[in-house]
C-alpha positions as protocol buffer text, in pm:
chain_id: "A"
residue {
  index: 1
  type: UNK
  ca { x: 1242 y: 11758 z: 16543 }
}
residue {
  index: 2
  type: UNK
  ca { x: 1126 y: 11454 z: 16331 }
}
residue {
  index: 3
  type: UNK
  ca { x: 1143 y: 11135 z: 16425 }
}
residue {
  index: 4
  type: UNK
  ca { x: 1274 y: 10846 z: 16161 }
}
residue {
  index: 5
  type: UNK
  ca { x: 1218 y: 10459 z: 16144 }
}
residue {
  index: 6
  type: UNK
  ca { x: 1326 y: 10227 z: 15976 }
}
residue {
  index: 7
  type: UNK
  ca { x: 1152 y: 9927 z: 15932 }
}
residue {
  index: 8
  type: UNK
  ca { x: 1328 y: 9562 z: 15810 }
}
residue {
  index: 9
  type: UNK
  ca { x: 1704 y: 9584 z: 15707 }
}
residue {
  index: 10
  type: UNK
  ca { x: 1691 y: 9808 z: 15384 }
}
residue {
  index: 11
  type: UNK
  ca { x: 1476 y: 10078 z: 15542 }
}
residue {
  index: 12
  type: UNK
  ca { x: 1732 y: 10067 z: 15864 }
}
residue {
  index: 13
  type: UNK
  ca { x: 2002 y: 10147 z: 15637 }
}
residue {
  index: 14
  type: UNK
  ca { x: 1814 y: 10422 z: 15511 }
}
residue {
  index: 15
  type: UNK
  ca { x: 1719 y: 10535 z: 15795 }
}
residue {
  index: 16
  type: UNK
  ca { x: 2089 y: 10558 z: 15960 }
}
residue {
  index: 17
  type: UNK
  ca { x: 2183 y: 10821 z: 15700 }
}
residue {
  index: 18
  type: UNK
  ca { x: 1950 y: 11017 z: 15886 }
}
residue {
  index: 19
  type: UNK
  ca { x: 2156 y: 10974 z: 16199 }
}
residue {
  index: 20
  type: UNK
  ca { x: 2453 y: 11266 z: 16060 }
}
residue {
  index: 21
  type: UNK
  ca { x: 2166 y: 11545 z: 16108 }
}
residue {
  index: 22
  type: UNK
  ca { x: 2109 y: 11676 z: 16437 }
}
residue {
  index: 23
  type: UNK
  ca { x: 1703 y: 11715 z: 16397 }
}
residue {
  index: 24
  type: UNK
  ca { x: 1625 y: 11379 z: 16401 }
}
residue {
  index: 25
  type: UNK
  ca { x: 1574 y: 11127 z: 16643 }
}
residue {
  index: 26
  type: UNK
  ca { x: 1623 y: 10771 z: 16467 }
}
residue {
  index: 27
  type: UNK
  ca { x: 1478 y: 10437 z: 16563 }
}
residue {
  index: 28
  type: UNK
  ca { x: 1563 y: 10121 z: 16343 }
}
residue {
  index: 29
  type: UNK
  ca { x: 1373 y: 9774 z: 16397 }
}
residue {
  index: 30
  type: UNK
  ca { x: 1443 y: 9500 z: 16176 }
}
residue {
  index: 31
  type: UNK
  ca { x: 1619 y: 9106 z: 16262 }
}
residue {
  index: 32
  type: UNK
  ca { x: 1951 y: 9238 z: 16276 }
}
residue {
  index: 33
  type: UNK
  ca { x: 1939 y: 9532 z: 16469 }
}
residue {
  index: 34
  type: UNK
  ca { x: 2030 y: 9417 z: 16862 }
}
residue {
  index: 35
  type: UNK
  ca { x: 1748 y: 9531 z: 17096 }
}
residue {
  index: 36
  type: UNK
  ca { x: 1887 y: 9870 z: 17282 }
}
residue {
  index: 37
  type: UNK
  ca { x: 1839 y: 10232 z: 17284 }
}
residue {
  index: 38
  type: UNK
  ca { x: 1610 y: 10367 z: 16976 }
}
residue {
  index: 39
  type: UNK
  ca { x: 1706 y: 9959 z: 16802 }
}
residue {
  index: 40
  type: UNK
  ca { x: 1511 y: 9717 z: 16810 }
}
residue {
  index: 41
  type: UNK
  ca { x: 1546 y: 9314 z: 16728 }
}
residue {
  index: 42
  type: UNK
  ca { x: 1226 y: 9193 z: 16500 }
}
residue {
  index: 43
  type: UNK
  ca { x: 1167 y: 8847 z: 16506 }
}
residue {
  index: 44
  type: UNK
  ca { x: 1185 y: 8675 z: 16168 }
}
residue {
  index: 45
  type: UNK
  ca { x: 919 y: 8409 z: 15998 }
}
residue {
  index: 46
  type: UNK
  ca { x: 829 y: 8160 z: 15735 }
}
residue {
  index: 47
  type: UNK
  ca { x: 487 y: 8328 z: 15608 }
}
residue {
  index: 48
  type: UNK
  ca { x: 365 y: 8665 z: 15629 }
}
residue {
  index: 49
  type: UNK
  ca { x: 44 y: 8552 z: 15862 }
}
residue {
  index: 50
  type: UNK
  ca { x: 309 y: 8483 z: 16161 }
}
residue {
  index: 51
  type: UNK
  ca { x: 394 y: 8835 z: 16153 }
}
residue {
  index: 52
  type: UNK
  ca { x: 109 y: 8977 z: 16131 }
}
residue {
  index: 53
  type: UNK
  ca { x: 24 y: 8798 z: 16463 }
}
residue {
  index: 54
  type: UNK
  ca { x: 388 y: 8859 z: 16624 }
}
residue {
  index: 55
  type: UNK
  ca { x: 357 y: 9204 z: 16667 }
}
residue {
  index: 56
  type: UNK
  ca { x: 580 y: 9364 z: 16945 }
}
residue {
  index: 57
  type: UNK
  ca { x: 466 y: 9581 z: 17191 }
}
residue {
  index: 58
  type: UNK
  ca { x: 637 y: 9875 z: 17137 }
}
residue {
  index: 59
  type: UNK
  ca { x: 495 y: 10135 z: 17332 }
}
residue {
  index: 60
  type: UNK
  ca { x: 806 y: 10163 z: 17565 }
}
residue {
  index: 61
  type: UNK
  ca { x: 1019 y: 10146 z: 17239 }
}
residue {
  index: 62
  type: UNK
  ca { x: 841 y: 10498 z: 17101 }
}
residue {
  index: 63
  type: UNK
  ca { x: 796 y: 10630 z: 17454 }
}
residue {
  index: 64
  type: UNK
  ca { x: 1013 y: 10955 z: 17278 }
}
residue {
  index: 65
  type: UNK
  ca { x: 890 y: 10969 z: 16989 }
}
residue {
  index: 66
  type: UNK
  ca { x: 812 y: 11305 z: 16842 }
}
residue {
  index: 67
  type: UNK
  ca { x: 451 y: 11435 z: 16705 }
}
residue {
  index: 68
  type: UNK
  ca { x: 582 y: 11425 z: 16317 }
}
residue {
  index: 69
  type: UNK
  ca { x: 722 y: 11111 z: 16187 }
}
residue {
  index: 70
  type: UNK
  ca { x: 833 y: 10970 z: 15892 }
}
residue {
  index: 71
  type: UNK
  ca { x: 931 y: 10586 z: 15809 }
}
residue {
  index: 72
  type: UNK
  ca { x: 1093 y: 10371 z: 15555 }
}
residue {
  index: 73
  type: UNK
  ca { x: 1023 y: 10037 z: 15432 }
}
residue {
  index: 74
  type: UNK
  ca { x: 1087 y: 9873 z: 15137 }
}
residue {
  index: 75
  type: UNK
  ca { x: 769 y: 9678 z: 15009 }
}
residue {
  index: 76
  type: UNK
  ca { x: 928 y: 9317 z: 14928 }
}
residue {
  index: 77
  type: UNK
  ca { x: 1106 y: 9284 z: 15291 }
}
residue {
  index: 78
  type: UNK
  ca { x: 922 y: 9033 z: 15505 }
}
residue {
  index: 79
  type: UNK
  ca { x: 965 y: 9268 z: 15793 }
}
residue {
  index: 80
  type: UNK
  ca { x: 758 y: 9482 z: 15580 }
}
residue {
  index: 81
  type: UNK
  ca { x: 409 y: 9245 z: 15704 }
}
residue {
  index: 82
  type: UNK
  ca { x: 520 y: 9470 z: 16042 }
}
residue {
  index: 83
  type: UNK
  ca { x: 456 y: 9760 z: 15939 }
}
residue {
  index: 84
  type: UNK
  ca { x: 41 y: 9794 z: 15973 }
}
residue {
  index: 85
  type: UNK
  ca { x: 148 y: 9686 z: 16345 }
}
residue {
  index: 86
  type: UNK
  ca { x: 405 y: 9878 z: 16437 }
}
residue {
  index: 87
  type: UNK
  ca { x: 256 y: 10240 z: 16340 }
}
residue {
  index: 88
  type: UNK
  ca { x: -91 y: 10123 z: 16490 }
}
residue {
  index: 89
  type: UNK
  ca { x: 76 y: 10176 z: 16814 }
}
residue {
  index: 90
  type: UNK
  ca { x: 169 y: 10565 z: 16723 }
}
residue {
  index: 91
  type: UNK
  ca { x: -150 y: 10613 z: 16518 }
}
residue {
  index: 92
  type: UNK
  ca { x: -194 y: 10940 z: 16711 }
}
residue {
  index: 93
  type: UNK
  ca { x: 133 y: 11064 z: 16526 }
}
residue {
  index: 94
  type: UNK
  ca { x: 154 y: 11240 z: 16171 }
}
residue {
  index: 95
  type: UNK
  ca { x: 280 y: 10991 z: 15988 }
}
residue {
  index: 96
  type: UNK
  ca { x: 469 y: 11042 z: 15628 }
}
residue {
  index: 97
  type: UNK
  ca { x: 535 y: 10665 z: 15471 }
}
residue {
  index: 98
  type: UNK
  ca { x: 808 y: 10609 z: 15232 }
}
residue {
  index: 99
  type: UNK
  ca { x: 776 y: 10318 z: 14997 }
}
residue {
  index: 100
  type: UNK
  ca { x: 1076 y: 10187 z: 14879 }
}
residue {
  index: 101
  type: UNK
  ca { x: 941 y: 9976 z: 14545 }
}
residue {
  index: 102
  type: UNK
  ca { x: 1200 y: 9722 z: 14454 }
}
residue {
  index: 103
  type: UNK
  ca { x: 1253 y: 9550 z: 14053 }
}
residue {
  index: 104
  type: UNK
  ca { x: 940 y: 9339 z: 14088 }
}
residue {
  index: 105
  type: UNK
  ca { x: 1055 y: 9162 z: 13741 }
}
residue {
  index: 106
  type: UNK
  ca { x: 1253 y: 8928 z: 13927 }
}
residue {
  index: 107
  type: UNK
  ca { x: 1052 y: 8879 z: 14257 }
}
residue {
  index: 108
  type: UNK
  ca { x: 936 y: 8548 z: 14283 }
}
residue {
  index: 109
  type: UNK
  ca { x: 716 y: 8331 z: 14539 }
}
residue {
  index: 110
  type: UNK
  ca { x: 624 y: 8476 z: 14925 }
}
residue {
  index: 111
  type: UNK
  ca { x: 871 y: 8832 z: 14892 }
}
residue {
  index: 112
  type: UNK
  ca { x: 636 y: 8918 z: 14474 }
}
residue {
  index: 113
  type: UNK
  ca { x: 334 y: 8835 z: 14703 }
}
residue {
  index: 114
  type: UNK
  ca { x: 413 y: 9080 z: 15008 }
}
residue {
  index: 115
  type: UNK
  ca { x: 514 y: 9348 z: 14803 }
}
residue {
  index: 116
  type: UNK
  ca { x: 207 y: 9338 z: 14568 }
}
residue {
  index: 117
  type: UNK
  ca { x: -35 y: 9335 z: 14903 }
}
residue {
  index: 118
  type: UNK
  ca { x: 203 y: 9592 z: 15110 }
}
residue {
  index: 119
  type: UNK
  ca { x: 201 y: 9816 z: 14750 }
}
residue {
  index: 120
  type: UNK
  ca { x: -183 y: 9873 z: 14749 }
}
residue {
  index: 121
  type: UNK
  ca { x: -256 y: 9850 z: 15123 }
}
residue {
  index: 122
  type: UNK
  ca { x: -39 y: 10076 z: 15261 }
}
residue {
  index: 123
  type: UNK
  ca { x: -203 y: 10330 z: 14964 }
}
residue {
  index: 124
  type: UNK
  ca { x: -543 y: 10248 z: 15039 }
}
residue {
  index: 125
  type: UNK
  ca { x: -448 y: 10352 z: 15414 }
}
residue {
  index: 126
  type: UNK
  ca { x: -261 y: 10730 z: 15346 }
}
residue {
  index: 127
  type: UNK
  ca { x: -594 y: 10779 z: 15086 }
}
residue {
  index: 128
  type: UNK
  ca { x: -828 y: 10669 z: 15376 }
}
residue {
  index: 129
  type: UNK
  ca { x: -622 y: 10918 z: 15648 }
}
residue {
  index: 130
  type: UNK
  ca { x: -429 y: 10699 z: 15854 }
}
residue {
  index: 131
  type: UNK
  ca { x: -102 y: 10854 z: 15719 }
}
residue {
  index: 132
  type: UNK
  ca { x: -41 y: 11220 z: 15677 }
}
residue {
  index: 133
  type: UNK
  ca { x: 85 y: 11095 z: 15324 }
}
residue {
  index: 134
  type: UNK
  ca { x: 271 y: 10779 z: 15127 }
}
residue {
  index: 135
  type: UNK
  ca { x: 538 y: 10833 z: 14904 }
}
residue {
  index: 136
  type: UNK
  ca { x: 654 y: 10610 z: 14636 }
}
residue {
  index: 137
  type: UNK
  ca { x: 997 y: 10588 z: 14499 }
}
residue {
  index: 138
  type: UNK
  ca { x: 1146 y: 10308 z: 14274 }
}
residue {
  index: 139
  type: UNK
  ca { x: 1498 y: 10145 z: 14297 }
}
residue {
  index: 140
  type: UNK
  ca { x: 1495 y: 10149 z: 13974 }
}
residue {
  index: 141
  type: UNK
  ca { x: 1377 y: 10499 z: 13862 }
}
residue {
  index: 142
  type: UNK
  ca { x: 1651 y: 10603 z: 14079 }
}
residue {
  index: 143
  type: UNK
  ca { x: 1931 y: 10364 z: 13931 }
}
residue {
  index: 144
  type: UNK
  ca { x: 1825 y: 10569 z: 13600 }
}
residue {
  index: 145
  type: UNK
  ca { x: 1894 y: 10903 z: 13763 }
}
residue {
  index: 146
  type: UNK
  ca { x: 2236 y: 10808 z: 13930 }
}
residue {
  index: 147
  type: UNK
  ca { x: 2322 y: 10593 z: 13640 }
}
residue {
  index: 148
  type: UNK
  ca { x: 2641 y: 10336 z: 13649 }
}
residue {
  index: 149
  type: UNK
  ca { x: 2612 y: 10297 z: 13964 }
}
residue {
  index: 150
  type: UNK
  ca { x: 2921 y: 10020 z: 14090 }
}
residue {
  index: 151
  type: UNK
  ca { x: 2763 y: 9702 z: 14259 }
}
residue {
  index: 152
  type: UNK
  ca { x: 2945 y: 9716 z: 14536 }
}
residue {
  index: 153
  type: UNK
  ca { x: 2807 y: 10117 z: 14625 }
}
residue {
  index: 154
  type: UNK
  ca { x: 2436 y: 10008 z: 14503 }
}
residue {
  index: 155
  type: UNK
  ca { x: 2221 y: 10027 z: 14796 }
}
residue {
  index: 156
  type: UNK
  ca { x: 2487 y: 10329 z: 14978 }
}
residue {
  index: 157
  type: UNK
  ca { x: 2423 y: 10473 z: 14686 }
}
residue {
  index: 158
  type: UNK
  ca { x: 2041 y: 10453 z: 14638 }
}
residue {
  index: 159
  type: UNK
  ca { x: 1983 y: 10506 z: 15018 }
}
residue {
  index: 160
  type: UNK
  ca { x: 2247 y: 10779 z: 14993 }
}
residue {
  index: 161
  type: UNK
  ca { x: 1974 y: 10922 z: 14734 }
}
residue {
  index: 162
  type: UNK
  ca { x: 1670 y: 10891 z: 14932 }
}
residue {
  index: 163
  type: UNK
  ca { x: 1815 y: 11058 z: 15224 }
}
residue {
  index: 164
  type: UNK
  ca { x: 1936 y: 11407 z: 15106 }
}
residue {
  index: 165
  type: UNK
  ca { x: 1616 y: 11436 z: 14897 }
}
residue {
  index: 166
  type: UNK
  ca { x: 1375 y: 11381 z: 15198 }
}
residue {
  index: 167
  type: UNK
  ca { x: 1625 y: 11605 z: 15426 }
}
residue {
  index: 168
  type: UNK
  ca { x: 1621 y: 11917 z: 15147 }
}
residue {
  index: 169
  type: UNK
  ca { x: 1208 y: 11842 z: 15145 }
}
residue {
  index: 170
  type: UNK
  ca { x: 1224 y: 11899 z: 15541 }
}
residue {
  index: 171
  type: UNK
  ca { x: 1463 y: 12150 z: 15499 }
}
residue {
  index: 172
  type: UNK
  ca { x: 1186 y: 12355 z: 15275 }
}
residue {
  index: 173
  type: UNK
  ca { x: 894 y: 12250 z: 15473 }
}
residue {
  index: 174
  type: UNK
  ca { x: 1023 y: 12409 z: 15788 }
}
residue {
  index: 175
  type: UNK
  ca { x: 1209 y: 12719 z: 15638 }
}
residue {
  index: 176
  type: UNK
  ca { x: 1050 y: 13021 z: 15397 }
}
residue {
  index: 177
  type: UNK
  ca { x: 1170 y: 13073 z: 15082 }
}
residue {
  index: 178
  type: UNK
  ca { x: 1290 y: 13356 z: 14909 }
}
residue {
  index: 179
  type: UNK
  ca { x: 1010 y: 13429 z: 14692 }
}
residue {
  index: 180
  type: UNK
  ca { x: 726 y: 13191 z: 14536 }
}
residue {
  index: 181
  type: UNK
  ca { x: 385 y: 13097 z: 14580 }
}
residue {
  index: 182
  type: UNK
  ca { x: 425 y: 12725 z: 14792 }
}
residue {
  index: 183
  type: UNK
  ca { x: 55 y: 12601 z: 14857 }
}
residue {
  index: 184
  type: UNK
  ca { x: -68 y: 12326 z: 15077 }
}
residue {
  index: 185
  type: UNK
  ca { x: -159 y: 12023 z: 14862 }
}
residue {
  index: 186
  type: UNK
  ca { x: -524 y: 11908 z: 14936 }
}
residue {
  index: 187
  type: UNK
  ca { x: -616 y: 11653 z: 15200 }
}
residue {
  index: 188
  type: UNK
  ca { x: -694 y: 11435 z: 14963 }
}
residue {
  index: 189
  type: UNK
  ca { x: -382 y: 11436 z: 14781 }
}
residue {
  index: 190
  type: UNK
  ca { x: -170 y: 11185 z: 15025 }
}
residue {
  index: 191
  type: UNK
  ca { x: -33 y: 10978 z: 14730 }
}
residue {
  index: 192
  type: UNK
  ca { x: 302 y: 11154 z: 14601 }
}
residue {
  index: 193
  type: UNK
  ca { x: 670 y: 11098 z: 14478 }
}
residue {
  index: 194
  type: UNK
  ca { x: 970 y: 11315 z: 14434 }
}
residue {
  index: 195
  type: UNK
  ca { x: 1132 y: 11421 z: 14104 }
}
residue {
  index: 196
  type: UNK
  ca { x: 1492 y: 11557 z: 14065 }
}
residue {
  index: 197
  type: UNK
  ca { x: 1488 y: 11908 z: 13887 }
}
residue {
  index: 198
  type: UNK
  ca { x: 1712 y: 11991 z: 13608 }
}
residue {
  index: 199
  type: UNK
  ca { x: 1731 y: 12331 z: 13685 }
}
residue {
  index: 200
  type: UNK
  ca { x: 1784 y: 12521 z: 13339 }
}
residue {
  index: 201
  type: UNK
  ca { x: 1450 y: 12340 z: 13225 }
}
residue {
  index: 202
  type: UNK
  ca { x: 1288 y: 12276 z: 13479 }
}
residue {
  index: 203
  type: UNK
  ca { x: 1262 y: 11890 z: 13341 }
}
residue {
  index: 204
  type: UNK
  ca { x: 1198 y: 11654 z: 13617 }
}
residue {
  index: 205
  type: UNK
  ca { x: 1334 y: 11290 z: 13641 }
}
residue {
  index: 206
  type: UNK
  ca { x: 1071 y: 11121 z: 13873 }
}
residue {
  index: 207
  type: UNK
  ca { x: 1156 y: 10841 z: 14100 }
}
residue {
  index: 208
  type: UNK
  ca { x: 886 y: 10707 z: 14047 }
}
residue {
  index: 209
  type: UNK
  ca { x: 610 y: 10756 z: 13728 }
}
residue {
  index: 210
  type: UNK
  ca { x: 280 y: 10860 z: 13942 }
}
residue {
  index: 211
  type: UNK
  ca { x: -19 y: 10793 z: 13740 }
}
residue {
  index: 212
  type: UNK
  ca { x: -271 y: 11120 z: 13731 }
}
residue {
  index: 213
  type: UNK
  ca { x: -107 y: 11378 z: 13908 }
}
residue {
  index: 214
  type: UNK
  ca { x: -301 y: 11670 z: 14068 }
}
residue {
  index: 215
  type: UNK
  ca { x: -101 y: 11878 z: 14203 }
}
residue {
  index: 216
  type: UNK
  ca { x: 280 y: 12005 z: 14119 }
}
residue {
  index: 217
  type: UNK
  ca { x: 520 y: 12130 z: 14405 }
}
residue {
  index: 218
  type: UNK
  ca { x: 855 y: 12294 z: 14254 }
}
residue {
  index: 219
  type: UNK
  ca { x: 1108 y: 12323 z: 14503 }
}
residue {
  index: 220
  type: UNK
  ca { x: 1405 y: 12526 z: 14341 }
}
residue {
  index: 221
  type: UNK
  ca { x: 1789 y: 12620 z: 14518 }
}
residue {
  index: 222
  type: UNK
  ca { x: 1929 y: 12896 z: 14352 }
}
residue {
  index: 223
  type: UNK
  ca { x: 2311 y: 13011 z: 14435 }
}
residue {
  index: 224
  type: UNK
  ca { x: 2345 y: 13320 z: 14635 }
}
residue {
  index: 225
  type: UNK
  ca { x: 2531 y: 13495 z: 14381 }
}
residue {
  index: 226
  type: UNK
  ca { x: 2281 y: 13424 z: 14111 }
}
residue {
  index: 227
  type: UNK
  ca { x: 1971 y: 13551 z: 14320 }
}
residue {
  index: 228
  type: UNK
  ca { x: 2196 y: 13870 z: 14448 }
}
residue {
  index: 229
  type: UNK
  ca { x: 2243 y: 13958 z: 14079 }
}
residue {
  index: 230
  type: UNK
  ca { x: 2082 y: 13799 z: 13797 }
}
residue {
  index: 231
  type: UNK
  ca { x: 1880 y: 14052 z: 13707 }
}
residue {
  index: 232
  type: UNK
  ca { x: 1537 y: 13887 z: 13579 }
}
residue {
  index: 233
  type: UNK
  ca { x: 1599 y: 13532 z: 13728 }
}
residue {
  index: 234
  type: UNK
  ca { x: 1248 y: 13504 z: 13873 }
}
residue {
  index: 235
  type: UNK
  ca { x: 1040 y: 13567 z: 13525 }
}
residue {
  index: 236
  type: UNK
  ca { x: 1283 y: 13329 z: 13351 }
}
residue {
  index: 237
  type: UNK
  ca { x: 1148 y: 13043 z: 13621 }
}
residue {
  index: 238
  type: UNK
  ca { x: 805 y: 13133 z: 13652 }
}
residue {
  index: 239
  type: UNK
  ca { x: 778 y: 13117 z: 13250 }
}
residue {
  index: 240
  type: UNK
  ca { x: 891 y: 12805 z: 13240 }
}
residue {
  index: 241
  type: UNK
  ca { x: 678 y: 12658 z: 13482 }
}
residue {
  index: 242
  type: UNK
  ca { x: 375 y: 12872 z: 13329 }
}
residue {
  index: 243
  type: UNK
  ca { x: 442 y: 12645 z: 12991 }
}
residue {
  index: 244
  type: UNK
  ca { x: 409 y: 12340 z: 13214 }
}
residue {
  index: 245
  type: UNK
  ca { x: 68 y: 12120 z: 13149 }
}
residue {
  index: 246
  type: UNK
  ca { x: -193 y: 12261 z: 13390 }
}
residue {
  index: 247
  type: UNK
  ca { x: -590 y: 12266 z: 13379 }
}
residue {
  index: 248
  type: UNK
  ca { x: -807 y: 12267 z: 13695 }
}
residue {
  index: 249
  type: UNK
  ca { x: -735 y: 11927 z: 13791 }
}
residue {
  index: 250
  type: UNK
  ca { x: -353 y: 11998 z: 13763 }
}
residue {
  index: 251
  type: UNK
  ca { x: -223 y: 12286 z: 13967 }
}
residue {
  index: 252
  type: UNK
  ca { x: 132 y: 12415 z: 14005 }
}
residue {
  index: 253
  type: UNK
  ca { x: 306 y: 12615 z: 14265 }
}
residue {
  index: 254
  type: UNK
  ca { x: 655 y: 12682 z: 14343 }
}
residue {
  index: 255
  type: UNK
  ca { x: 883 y: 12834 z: 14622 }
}
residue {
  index: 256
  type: UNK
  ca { x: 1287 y: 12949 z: 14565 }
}
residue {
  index: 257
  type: UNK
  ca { x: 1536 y: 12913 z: 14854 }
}
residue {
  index: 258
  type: UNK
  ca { x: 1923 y: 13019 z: 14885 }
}
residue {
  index: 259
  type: UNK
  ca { x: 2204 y: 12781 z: 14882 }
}
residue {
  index: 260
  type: UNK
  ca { x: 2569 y: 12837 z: 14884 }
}
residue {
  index: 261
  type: UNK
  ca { x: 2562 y: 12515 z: 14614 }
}
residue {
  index: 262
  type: UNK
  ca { x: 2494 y: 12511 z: 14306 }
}
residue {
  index: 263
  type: UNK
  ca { x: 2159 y: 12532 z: 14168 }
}
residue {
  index: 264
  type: UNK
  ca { x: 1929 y: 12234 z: 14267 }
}
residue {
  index: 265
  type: UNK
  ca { x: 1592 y: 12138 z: 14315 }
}
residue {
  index: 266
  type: UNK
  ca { x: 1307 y: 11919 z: 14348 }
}
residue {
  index: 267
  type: UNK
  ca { x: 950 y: 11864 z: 14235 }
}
residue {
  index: 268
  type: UNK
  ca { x: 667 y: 11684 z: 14451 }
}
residue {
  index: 269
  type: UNK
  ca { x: 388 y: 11508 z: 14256 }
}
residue {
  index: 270
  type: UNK
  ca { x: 78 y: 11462 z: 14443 }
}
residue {
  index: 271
  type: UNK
  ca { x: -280 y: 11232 z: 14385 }
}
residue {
  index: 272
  type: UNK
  ca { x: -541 y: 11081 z: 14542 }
}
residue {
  index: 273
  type: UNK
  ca { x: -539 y: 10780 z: 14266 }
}
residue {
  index: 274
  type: UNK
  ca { x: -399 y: 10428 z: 14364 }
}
residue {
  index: 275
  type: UNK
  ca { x: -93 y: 10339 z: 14213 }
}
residue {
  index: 276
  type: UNK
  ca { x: -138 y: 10041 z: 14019 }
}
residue {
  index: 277
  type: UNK
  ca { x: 95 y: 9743 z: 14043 }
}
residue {
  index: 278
  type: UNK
  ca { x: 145 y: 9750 z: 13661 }
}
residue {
  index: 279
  type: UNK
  ca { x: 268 y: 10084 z: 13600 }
}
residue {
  index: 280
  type: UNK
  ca { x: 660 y: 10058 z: 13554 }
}
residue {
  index: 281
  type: UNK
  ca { x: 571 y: 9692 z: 13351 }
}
residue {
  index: 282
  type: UNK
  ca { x: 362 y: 9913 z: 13113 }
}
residue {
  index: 283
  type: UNK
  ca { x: 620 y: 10197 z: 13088 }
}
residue {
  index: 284
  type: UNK
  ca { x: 912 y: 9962 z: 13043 }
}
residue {
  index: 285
  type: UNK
  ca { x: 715 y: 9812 z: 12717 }
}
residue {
  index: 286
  type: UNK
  ca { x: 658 y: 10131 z: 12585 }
}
């Protein structure tokens, strides 16, 4: 079982989609969550200092918790000046971070200041070992892979999103695929993010553009009737990924799984090289 938390109000709501699965347990903190069972009310402040030095004690909170946990938080939430805190108290945990990046073209004042800090701290702490690993994923890299999305289904939407794709990822983590050669990314490799696969290509559409990438991870869902009797189904995918870029510093590997859906799948970019905070500016003027 994995244990989920959510941290401020966006990366509650992301973390209650997790709440339909059985193999979770879920904890949400954030100010508008009332303090009870696996919730928890965070007090709110003017500057980022005050929270830093208001952290609750928690340790009753997390009595539960599980050994693997992974937790949400979107970078320009104040709450987010929690964070450092809060998983100091289950440091002896394995800890996967999501970062939620918002626009950062229109943040202005105290929220562009905590989410350029949060954006480069929280990396320089998976790269050091404090987290198992950080992944990065853009509201706005995945507005582009929705597209017209209605304003009133935005966030449901986008959260919507984030969920399934980090369920399916648990889903292959914990289960053995049908054929493929699925390696353990280095230990030095904590930075990542998630692309969607279009499955005849094998083209990815990233959720977020990772700078540098060292290692490739193709997850890839293939419909029971297609894997009972397409007869050289395998070759087809392992050429394609064979004309992918690769060198020594760039190394692919790939698993396939059954579904009763149609076909599906994801790719997991991996690095040990900071983000840096200009990287969607410089791809937007390109």
């Amino acid at each position: 079982m994995i244990s989920i938390i959510g941290i401020g109000n966006a990366g509650c709501a992301i973390a209650s989609k997790f709440q339909s699965q059985k193999n979770y347990k879920v904890y949400k903190l954030s100010n508008s969550e009332k303090t009870k069972a696996k919730s928890y009310k965070l007090q709110s402040f003017d500057s980022p200092e005050d929270y830093e030095q208001n952290v609750p004690d928690l340790k009753m909170f997390f009595d539960d918790i599980t050994d693997d946990v992974q937790v949400f938080v979107v970078g320009s939430a104040m709450s987010s000046n929690y964070v450092l805190g809060v998983l100091e108290q289950i440091k002896d945990k394995s800890i996967e971070l999501f970062y939620i990046k918002p626009d950062i073209e229109l943040l202005t004042g105290i929220p562009k200041l905590v989410e350029n800090v949060m954006f480069g701290v929280l990396q320089e702490y998976a790269r050091s070992g404090v987290f198992k690993s950080i992944t990065l994923l853009s509201n706005l890299e995945i507005e582009k892979y929705l597209d017209n999305v209605s304003i009133k289904n935005y966030y449901d939407s986008l959260n919507t999103t984030i969920f399934s794709t980090v369920h399916y990822l648990n889903f292959f983590t914990y289960t053995e695929p049908e054929i493929g050669q699925m390696s353990r990314p280095s230990s030095v490799n904590r930075i990542r993010t998630i692309g969607m696969l279009n499955i005849k290509n094998l083209n990815e559409k990233w959720l977020f553009e990772l700078d540098s990438p060292r290692e490739m991870c193709y997850y890839i869902c293939v419909n029971e009737e297609r894997l009972e009797n397409e007869a050289g189904l395998h070759k087809q995918i392992v050429d394609k990924l064979k004309s992918k870029p690769r060198n020594a510093f760039r190394k692919i590997s790939y698993g396939i799984w059954e579904t009763h859906l149609n076909d599906f799948g994801f790719c997991v970019a991996h690095t040990n090289a900071i983000q840096q905070q200009n990287t969607l500016d410089m791809l937007e003027q390109e």
